[in-house]
GUVEXKOL-524736 format. One line per 8 residues: number of its first residue (from 1); their letters; for each residue x negated, y, z of N, C-alpha, C. Coordinates in Angstrom, 3 decimals, padded with zeros to 6 digits. Layout:
N
NUM> A> X/Y/Z/X/Y/Z/X/Y/Z  ... .
// end
This chain:
299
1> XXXXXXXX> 009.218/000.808/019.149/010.010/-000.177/018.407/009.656/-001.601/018.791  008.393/-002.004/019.181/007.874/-003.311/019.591/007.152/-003.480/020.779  006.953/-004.067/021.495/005.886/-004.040/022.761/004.974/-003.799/022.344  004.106/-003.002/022.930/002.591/-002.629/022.525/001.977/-003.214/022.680  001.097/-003.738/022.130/-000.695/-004.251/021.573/-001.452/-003.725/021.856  -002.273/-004.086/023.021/-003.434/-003.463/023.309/-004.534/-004.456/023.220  -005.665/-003.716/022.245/-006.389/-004.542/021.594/-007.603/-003.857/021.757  -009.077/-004.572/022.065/-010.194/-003.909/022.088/-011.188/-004.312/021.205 .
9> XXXXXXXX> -012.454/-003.352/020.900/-012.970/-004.071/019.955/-013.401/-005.575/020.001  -013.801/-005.858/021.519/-014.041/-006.891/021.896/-013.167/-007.953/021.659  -011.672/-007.928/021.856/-011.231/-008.747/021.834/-010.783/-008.677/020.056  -011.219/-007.661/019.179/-011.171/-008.102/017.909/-012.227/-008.822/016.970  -013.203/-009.159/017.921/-014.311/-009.665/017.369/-014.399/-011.446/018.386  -013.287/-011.396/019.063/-013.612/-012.568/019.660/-013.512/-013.668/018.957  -013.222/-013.466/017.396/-013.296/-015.145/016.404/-013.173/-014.040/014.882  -014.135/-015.072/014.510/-014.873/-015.191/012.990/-013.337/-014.783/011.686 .
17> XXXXXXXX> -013.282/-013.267/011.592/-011.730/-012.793/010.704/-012.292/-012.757/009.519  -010.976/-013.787/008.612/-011.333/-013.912/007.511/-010.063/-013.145/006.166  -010.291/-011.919/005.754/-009.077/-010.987/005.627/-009.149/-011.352/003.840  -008.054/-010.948/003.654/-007.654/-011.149/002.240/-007.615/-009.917/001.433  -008.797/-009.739/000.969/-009.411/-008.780/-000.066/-008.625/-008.380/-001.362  -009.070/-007.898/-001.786/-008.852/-007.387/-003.438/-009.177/-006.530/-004.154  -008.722/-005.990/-005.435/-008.740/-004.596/-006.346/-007.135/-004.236/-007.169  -007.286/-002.780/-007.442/-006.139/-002.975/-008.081/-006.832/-003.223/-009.117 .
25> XXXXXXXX> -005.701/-004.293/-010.146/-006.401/-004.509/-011.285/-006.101/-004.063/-012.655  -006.219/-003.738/-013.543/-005.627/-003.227/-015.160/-004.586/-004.292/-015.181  -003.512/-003.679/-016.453/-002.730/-004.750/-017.242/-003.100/-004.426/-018.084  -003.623/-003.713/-018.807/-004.430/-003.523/-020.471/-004.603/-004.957/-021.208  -003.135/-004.896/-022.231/-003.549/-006.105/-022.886/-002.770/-007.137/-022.571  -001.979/-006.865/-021.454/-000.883/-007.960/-020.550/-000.859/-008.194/-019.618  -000.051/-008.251/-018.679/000.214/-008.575/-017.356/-000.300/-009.363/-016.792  -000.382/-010.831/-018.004/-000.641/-011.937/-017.508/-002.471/-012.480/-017.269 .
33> XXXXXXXX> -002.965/-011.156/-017.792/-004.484/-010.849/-017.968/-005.187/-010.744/-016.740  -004.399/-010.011/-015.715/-004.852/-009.335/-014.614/-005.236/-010.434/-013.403  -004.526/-011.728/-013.980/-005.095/-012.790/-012.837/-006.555/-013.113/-012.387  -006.806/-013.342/-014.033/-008.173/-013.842/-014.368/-008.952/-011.893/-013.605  -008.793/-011.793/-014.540/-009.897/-010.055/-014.440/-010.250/-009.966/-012.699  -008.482/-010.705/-011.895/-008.915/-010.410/-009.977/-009.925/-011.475/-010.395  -009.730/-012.799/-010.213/-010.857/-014.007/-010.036/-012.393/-013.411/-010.088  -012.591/-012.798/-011.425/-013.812/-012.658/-011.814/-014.204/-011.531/-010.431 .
41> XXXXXXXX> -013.629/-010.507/-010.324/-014.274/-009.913/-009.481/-014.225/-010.298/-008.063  -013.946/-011.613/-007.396/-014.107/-012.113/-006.428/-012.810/-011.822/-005.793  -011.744/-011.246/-006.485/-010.295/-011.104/-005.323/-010.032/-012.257/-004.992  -009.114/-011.888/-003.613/-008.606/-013.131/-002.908/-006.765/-012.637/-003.461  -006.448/-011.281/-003.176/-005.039/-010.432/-003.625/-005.344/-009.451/-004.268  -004.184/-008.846/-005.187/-004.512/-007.714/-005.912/-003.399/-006.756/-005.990  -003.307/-005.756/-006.199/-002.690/-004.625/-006.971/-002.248/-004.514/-008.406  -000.947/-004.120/-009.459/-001.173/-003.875/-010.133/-000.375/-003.007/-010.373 .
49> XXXXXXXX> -000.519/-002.321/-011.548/001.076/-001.525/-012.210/002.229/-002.454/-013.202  003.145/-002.248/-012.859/003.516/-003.183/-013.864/003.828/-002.813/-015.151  004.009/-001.793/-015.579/003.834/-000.937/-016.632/003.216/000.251/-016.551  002.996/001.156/-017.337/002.380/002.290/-017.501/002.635/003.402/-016.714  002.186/003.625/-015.492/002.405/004.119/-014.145/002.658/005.552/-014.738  002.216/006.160/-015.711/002.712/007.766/-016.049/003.633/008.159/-016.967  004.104/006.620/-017.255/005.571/006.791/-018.708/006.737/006.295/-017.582  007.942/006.950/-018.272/009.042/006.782/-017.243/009.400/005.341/-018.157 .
57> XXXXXXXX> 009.629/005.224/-019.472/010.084/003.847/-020.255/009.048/003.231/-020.089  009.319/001.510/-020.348/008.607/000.593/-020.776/009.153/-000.681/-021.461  008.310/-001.162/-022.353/009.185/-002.327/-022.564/009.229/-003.402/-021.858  010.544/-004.099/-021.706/010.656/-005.678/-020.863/010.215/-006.287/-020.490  009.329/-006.940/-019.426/008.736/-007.567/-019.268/009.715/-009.338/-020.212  008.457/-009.682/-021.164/009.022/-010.760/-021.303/009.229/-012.187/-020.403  009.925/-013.267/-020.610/009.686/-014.713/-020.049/008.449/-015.198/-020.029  008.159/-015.055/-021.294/007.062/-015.728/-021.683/005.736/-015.356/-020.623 .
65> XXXXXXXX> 005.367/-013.687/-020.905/004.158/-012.915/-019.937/004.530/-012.842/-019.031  005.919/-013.420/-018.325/006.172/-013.192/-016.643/005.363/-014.861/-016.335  005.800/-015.662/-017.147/005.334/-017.002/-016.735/004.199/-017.483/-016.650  003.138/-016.613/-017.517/001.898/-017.075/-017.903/001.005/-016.042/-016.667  001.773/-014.960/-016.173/001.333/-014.421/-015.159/001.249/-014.933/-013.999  002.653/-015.596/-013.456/003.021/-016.522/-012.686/001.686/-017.661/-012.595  001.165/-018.299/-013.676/000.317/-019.525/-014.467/-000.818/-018.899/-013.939  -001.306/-017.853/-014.528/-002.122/-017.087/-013.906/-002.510/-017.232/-011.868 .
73> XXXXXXXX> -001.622/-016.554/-011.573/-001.850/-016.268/-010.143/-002.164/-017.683/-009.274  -001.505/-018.646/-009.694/-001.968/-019.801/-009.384/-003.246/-020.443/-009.665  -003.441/-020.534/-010.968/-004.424/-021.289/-011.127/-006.030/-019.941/-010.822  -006.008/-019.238/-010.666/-006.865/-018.417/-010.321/-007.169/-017.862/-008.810  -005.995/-018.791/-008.280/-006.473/-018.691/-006.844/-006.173/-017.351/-005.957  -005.179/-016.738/-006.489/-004.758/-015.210/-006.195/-003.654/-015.300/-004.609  -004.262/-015.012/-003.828/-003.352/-015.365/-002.445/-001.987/-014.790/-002.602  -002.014/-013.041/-002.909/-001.053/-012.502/-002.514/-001.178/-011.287/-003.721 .
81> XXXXXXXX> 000.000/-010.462/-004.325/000.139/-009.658/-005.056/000.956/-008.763/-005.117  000.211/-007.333/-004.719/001.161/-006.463/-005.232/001.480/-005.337/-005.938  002.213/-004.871/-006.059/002.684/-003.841/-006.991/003.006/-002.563/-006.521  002.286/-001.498/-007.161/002.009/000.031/-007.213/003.697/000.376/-007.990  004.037/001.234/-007.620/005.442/001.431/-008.762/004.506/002.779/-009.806  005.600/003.387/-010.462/005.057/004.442/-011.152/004.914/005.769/-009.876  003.914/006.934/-010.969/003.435/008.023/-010.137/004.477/008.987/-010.409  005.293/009.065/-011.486/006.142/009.762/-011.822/007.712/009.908/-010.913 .
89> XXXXXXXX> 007.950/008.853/-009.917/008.679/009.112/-009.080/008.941/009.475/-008.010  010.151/010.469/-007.481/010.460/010.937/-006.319/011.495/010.661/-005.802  011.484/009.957/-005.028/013.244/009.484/-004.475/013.601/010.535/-003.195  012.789/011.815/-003.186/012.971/012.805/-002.264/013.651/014.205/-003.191  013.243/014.101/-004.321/013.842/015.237/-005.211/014.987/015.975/-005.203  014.904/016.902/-004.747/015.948/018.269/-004.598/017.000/018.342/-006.297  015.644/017.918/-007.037/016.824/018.112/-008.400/017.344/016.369/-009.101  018.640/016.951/-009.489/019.876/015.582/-008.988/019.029/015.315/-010.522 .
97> XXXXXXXX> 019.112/015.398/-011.192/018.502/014.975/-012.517/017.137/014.047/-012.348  016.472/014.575/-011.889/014.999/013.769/-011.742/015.380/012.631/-010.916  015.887/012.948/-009.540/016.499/011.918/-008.702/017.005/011.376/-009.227  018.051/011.125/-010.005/018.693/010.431/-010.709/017.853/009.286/-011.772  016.906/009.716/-012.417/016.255/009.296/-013.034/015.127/008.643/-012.190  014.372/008.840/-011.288/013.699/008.086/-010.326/014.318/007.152/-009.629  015.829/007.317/-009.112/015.862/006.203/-008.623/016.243/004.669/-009.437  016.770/005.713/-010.928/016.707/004.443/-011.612/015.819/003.801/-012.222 .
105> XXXXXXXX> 014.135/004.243/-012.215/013.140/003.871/-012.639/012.824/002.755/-011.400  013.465/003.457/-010.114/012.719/002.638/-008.663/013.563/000.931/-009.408  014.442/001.251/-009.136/015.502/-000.101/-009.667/014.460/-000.917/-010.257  014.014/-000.028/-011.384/013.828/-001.366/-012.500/012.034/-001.265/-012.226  011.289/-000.916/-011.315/010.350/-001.633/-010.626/011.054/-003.103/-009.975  011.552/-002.375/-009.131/012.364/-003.907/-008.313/012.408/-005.513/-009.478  012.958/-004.602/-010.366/013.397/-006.336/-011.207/011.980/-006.786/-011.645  011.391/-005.037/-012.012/010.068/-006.165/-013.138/009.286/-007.082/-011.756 .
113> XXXXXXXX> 009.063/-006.656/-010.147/008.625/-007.344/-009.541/009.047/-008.971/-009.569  010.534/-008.600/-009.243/011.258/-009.818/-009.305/011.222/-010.870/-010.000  010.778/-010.416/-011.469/010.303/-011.543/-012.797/009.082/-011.905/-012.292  007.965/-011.208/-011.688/006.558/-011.551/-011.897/006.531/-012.583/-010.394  007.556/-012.625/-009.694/007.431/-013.038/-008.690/006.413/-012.623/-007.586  006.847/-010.894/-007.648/005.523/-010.537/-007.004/006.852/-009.880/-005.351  006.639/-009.610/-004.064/007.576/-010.312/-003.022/007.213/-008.256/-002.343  006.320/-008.049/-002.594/005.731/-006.569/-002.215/005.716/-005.505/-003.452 .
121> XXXXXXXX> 006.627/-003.985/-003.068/006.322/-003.228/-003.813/006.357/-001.774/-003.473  004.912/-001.129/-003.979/004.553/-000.068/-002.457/004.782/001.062/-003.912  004.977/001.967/-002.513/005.853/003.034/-003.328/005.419/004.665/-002.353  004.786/005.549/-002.873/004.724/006.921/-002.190/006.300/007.453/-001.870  006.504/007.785/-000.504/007.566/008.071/-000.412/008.582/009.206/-000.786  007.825/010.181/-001.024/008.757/011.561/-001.931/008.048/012.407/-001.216  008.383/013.524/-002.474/008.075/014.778/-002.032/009.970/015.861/-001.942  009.424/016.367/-000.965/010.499/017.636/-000.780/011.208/018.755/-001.255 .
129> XXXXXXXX> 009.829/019.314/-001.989/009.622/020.178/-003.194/010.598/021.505/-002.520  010.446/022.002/-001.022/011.315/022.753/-000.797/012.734/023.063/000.470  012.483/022.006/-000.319/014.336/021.250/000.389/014.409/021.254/001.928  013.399/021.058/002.450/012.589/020.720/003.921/012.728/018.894/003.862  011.638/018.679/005.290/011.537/017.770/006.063/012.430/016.547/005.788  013.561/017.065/006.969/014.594/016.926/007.171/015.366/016.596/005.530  016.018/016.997/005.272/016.636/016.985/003.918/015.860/015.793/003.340  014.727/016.026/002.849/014.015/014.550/002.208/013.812/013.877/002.216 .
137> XXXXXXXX> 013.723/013.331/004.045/013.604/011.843/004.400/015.046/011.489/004.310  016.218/011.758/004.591/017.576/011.419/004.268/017.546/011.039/002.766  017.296/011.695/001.880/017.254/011.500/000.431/016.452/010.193/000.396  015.388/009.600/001.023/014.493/008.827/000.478/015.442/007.389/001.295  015.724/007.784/002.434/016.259/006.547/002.723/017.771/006.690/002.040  018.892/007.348/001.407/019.761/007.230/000.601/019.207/006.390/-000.821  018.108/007.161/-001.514/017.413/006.579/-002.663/017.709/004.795/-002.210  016.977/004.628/-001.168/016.263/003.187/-001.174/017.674/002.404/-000.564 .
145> XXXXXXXX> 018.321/003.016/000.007/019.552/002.116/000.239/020.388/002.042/-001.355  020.535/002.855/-002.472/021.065/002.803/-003.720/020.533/001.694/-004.110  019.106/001.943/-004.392/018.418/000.786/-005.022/018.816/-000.637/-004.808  018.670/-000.616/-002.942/018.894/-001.945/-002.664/020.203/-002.532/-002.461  021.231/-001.379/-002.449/022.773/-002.248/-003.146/022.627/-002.682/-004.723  022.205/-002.393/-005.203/021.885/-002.506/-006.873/021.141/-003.813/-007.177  020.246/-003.720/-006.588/019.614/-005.098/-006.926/019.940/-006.693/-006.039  020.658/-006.727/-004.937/021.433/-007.162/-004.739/020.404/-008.471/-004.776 .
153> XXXXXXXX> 018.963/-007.901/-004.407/018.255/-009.511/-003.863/017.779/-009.064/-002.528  017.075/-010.104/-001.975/015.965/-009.793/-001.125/015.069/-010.396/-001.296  014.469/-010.400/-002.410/013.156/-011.051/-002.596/012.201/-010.159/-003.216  012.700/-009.100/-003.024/011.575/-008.183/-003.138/011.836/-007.130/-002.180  010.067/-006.622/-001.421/010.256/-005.899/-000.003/009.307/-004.773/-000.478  010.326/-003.618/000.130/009.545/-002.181/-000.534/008.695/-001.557/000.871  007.816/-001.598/000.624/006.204/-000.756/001.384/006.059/000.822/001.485  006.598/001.544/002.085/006.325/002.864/002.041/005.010/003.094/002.684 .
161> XXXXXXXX> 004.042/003.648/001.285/002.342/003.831/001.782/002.713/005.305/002.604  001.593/005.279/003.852/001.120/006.459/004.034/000.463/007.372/003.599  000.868/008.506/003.536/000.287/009.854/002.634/-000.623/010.369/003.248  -001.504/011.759/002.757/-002.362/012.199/003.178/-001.786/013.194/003.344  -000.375/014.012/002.714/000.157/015.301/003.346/000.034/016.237/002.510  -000.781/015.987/001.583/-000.274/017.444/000.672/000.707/017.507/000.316  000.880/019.221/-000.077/001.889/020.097/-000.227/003.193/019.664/000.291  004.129/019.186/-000.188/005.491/018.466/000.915/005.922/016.958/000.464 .
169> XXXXXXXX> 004.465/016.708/000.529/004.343/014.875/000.512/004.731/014.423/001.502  006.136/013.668/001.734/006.295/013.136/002.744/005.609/011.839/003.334  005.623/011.327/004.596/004.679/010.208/004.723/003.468/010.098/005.300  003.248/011.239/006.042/002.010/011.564/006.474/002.222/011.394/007.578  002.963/010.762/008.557/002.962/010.546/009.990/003.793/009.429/010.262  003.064/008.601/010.769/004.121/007.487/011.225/005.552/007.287/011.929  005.914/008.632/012.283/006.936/008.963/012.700/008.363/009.364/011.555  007.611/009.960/010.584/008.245/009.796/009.251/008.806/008.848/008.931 .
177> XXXXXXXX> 007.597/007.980/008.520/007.857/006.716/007.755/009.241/006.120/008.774  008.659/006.257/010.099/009.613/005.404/010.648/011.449/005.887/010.787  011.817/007.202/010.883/012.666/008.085/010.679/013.496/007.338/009.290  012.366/007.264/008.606/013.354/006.857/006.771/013.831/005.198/006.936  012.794/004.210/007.630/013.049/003.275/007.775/014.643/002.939/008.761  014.561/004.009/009.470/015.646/003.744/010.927/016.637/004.235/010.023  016.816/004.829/008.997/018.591/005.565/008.484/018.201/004.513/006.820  017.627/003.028/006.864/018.146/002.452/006.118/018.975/001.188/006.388 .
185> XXXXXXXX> 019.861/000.662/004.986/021.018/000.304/005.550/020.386/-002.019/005.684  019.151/-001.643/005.200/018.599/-002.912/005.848/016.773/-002.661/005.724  017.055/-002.001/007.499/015.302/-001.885/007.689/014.431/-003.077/007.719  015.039/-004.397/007.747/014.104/-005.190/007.852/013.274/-006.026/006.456  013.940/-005.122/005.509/013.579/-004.929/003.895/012.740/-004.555/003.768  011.939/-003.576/004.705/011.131/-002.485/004.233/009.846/-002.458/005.702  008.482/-001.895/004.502/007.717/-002.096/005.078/007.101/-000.930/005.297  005.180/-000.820/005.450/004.401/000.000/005.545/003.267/-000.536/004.642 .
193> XXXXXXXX> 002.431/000.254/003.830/001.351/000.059/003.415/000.289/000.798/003.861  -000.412/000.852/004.581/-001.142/001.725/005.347/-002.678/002.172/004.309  -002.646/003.095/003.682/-003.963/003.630/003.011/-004.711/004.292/003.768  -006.166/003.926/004.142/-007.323/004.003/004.817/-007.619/005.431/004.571  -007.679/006.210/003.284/-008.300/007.582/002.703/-006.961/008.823/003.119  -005.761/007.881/003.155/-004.375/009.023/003.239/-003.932/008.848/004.884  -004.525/008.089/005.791/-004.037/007.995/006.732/-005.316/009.325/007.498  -006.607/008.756/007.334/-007.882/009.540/007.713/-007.321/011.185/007.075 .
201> XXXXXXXX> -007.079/011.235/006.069/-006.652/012.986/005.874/-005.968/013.573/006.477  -004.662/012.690/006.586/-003.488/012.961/006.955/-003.741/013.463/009.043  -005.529/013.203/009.225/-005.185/013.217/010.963/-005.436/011.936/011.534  -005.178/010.370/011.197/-005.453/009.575/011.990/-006.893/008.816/011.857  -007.760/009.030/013.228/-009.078/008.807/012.874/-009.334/007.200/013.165  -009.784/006.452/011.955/-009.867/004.825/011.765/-011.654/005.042/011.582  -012.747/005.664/012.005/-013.545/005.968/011.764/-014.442/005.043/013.007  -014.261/005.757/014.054/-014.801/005.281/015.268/-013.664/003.996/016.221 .
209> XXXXXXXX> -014.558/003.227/016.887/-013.785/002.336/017.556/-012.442/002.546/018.733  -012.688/003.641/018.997/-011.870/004.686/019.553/-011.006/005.046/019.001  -011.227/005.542/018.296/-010.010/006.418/017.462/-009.266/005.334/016.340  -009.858/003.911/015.694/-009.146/002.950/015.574/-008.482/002.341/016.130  -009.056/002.558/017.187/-007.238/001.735/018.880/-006.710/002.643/018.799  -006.674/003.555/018.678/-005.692/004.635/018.968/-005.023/004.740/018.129  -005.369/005.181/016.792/-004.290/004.799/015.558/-003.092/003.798/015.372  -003.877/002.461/015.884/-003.354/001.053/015.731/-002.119/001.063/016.559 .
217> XXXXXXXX> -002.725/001.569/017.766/-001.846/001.770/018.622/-000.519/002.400/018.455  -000.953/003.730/017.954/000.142/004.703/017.740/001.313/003.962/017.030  000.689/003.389/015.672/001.135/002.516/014.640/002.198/001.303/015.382  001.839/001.226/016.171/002.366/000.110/017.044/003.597/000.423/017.803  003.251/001.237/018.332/003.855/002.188/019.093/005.384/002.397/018.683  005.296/003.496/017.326/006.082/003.825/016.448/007.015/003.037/015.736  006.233/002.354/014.565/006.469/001.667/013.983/006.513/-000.106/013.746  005.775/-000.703/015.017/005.532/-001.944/015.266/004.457/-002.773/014.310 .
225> XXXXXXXX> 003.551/-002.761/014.916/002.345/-003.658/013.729/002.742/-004.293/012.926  003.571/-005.173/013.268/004.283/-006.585/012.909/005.090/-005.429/011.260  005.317/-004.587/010.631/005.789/-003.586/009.940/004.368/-002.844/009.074  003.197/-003.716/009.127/002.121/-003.144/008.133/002.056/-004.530/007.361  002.055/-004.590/005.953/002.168/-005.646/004.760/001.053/-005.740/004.196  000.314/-004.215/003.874/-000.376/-003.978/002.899/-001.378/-002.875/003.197  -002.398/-003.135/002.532/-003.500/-001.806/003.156/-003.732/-001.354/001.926  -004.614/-000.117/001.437/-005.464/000.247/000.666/-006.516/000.798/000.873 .
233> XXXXXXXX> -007.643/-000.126/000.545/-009.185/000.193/001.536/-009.625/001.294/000.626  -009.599/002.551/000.829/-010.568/003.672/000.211/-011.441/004.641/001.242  -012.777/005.020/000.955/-012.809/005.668/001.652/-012.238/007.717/001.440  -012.874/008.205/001.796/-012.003/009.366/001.753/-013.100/010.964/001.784  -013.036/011.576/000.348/-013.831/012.680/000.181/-013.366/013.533/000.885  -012.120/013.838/002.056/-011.853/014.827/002.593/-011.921/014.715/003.855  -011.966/015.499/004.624/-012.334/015.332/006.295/-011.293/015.288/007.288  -011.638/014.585/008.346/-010.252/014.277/009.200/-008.999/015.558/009.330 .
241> XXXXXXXX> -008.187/014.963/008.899/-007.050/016.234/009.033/-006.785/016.811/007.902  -007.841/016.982/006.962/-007.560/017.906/005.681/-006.811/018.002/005.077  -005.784/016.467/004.817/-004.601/016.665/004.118/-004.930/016.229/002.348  -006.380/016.204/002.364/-006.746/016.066/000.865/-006.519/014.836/000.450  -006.171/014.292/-000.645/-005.688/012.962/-000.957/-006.854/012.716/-002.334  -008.394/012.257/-001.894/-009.291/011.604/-002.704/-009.850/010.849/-001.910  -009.805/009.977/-003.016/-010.321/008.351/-002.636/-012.113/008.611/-002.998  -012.809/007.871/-002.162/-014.184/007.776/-002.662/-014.642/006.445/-001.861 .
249> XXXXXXXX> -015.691/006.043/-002.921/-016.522/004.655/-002.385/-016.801/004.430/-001.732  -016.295/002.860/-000.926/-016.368/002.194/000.482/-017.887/002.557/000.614  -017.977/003.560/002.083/-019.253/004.064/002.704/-019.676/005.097/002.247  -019.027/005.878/000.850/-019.665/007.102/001.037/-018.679/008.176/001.234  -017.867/007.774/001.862/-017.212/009.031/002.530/-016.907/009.127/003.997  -016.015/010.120/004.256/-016.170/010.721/005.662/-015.911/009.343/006.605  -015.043/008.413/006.473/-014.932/007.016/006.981/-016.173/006.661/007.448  -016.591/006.241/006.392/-017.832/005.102/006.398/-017.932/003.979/006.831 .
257> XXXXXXXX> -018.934/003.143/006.632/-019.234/001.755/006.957/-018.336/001.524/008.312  -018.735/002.450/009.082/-018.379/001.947/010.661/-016.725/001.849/010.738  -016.323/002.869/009.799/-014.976/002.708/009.473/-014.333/001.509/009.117  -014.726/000.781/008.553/-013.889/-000.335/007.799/-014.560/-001.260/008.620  -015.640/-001.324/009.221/-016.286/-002.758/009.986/-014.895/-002.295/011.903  -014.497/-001.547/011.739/-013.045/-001.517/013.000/-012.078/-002.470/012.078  -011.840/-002.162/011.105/-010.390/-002.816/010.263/-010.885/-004.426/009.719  -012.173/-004.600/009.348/-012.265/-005.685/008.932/-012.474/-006.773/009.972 .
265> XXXXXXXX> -012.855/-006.513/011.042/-012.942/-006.895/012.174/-011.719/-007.316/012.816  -010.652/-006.927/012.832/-008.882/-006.781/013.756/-008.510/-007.670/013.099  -008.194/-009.318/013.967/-007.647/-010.230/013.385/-006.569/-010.330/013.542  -005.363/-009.042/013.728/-004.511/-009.209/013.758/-003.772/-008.908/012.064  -004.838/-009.032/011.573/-004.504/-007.942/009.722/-005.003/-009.384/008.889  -005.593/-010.251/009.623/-006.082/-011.232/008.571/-004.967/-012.094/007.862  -004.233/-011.649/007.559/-003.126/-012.371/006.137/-002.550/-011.025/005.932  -002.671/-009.925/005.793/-002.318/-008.830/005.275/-003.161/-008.259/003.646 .
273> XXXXXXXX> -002.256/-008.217/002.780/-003.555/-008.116/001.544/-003.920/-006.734/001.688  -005.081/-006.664/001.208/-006.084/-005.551/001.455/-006.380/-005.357/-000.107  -006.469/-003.971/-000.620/-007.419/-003.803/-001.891/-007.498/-002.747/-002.104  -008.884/-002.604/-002.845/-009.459/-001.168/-003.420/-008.693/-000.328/-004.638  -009.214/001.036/-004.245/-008.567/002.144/-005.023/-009.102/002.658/-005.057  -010.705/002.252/-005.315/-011.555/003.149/-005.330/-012.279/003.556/-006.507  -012.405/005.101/-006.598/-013.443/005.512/-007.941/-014.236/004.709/-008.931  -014.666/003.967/-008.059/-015.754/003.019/-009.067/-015.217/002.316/-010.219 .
281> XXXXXXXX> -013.766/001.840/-009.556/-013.219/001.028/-009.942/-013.458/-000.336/-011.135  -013.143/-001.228/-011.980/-013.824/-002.533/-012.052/-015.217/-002.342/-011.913  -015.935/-001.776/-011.998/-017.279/-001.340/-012.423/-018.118/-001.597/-011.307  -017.665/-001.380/-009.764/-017.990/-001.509/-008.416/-017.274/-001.900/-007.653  -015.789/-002.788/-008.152/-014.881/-003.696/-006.828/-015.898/-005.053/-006.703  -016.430/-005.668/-007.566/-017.525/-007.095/-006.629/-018.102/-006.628/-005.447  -019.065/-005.203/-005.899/-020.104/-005.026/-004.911/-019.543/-004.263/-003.802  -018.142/-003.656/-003.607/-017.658/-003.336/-002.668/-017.024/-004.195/-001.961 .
289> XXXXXXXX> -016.486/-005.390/-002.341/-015.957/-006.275/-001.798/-017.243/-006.917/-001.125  -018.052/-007.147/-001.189/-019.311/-007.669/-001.091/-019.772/-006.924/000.582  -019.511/-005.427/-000.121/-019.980/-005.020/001.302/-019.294/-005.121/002.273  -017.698/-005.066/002.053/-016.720/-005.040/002.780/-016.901/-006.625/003.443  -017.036/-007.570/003.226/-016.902/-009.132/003.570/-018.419/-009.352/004.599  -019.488/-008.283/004.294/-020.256/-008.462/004.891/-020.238/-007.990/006.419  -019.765/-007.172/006.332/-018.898/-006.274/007.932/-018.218/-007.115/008.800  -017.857/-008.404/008.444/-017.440/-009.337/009.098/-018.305/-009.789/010.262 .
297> XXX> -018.160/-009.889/011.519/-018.886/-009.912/012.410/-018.416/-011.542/012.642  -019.806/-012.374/012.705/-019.745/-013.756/012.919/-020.182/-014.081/014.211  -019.172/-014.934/014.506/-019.227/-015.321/016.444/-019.279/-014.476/017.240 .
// end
């Protein structure tokens, strides 16, 4: 899709990368809460839900908590922000009922982004449940072309994260992603969020310096770098290929340190927001960010 990038470690360490961190953060209590809560733990960008990621209703985001969120992100110094949709949706669903109902939940992600003025919103791409392959990526890019006649902006850009592949999770190969992107009716809407723990399961090894060009590459290849928005730094309790989709703490999983000192290193990602999803969660995003910033290789 783009000219290829060929990039070595060397030449990713040839100047001092300064990447834009984060956590996902709670709304417990208000939306407009979650600014402050990133600050304290040293975010530069963050993650959030915008409502209750396992209820299909929610109530409105008001004026008032869109503005003071808005108030928030500014005065707290928040680079970049984005938004998780709910877990409860499938815009791949075989049954017209659920589909139906997911894609109108996807919709009204879109708007609540749109109030919070948040510009990114990453979304698991569907499951199949059956149907096959084939059949579901058509559904997901139909879904996302509905949506985006409906909302009828472009100021908000949807992120299809990479999966780790279980059961008929679509999204587990960059060839996918890119398949759903090519049969939509405006690909340049739509992005990639690349997760560190679902890409490593899923088969692509970001572990060794090797096998991080090679990924990048592939990524490149396929889908065009210039088409990754968003990361999610986890590491990963399951082993290359497994398909298992658990997140575990930067360095103690199959990744490891050496893993993320390839990604934190590649200054081609440094304005891409980055943030944790990891187990610890508030309890250990400082001191993971901490370690993560330290991996930074100076001069």
């Amino acid at each position: 899709m783009s000219q290829r990038l060929i990039y070595t470690v060397a030449d990713m360490v040839a100047e001092v990368v300064a990447m834009l961190l984060g956590a996902h953060i709670p709304v417990s209590g208000g939306v407009y809460k979650a600014p402050e809560r990133g600050r304290a733990l040293t975010c530069d960008c963050m993650q959030i839900f915008s409502k209750n990621q396992m209820q299909w209703n929610a109530k409105p985001l008001s004026d008032e908590d869109s503005q003071k969120f808005r108030s928030g992100i500014e005065a707290n110094g928040i680079v970049e922000t984005v938004i998780h949709d709910s877990y409860l949706i499938n815009l791949a669903s075989p049954d017209e009922a659920l589909l139906r109902k997911s894609r109108e939940a996807f919709l009204d992600e879109m708007s609540r982004a749109k109030k919070l003025g948040v510009r990114y919103l990453i979304f698991h791409p569907g499951a199949h449940v059956g149907s096959g392959e084939q059949i579901g990526i058509k559904k997901i890019a139909e879904s996302l072309n509905w949506a985006r006649a409906e909302f009828d902006s472009s100021e908000v850009n949807l992120l299809l994260e990479t999966t780790a592949g279980q059961g008929s999770v679509l999204g587990h190969s960059f060839e996918q992603l890119a398949r759903i992107i090519d049969l939509l009716d405006e690909p340049k809407s739509a992005g990639v969020c690349f997760d560190t723990c679902h890409a490593y399961a899923a088969g692509y090894d970001v572990r060794t310096p090797k096998g991080y060009e090679k990924t990048m590459s592939q990524l490149d290849d396929v889908l065009g770098v210039a088409k990754l928005k968003a990361m999610h730094l986890n590491d990963s309790k399951g082993k290359l290929g497994s398909r298992v989709d658990r997140h575990e703490e930067i360095g103690k999983g199959h990744i490891g340190l050496d893993g993320f000192r390839n990604l934190m290193n590649d200054q081609r990602f440094e304005n891409v927001p980055m943030v944790l999803e990891t187990p610890g969660g508030e309890k250990r995003y400082a001191q993971e960010l901490k370690t993560l910033r330290a991996l930074v290789m100076k001069g």
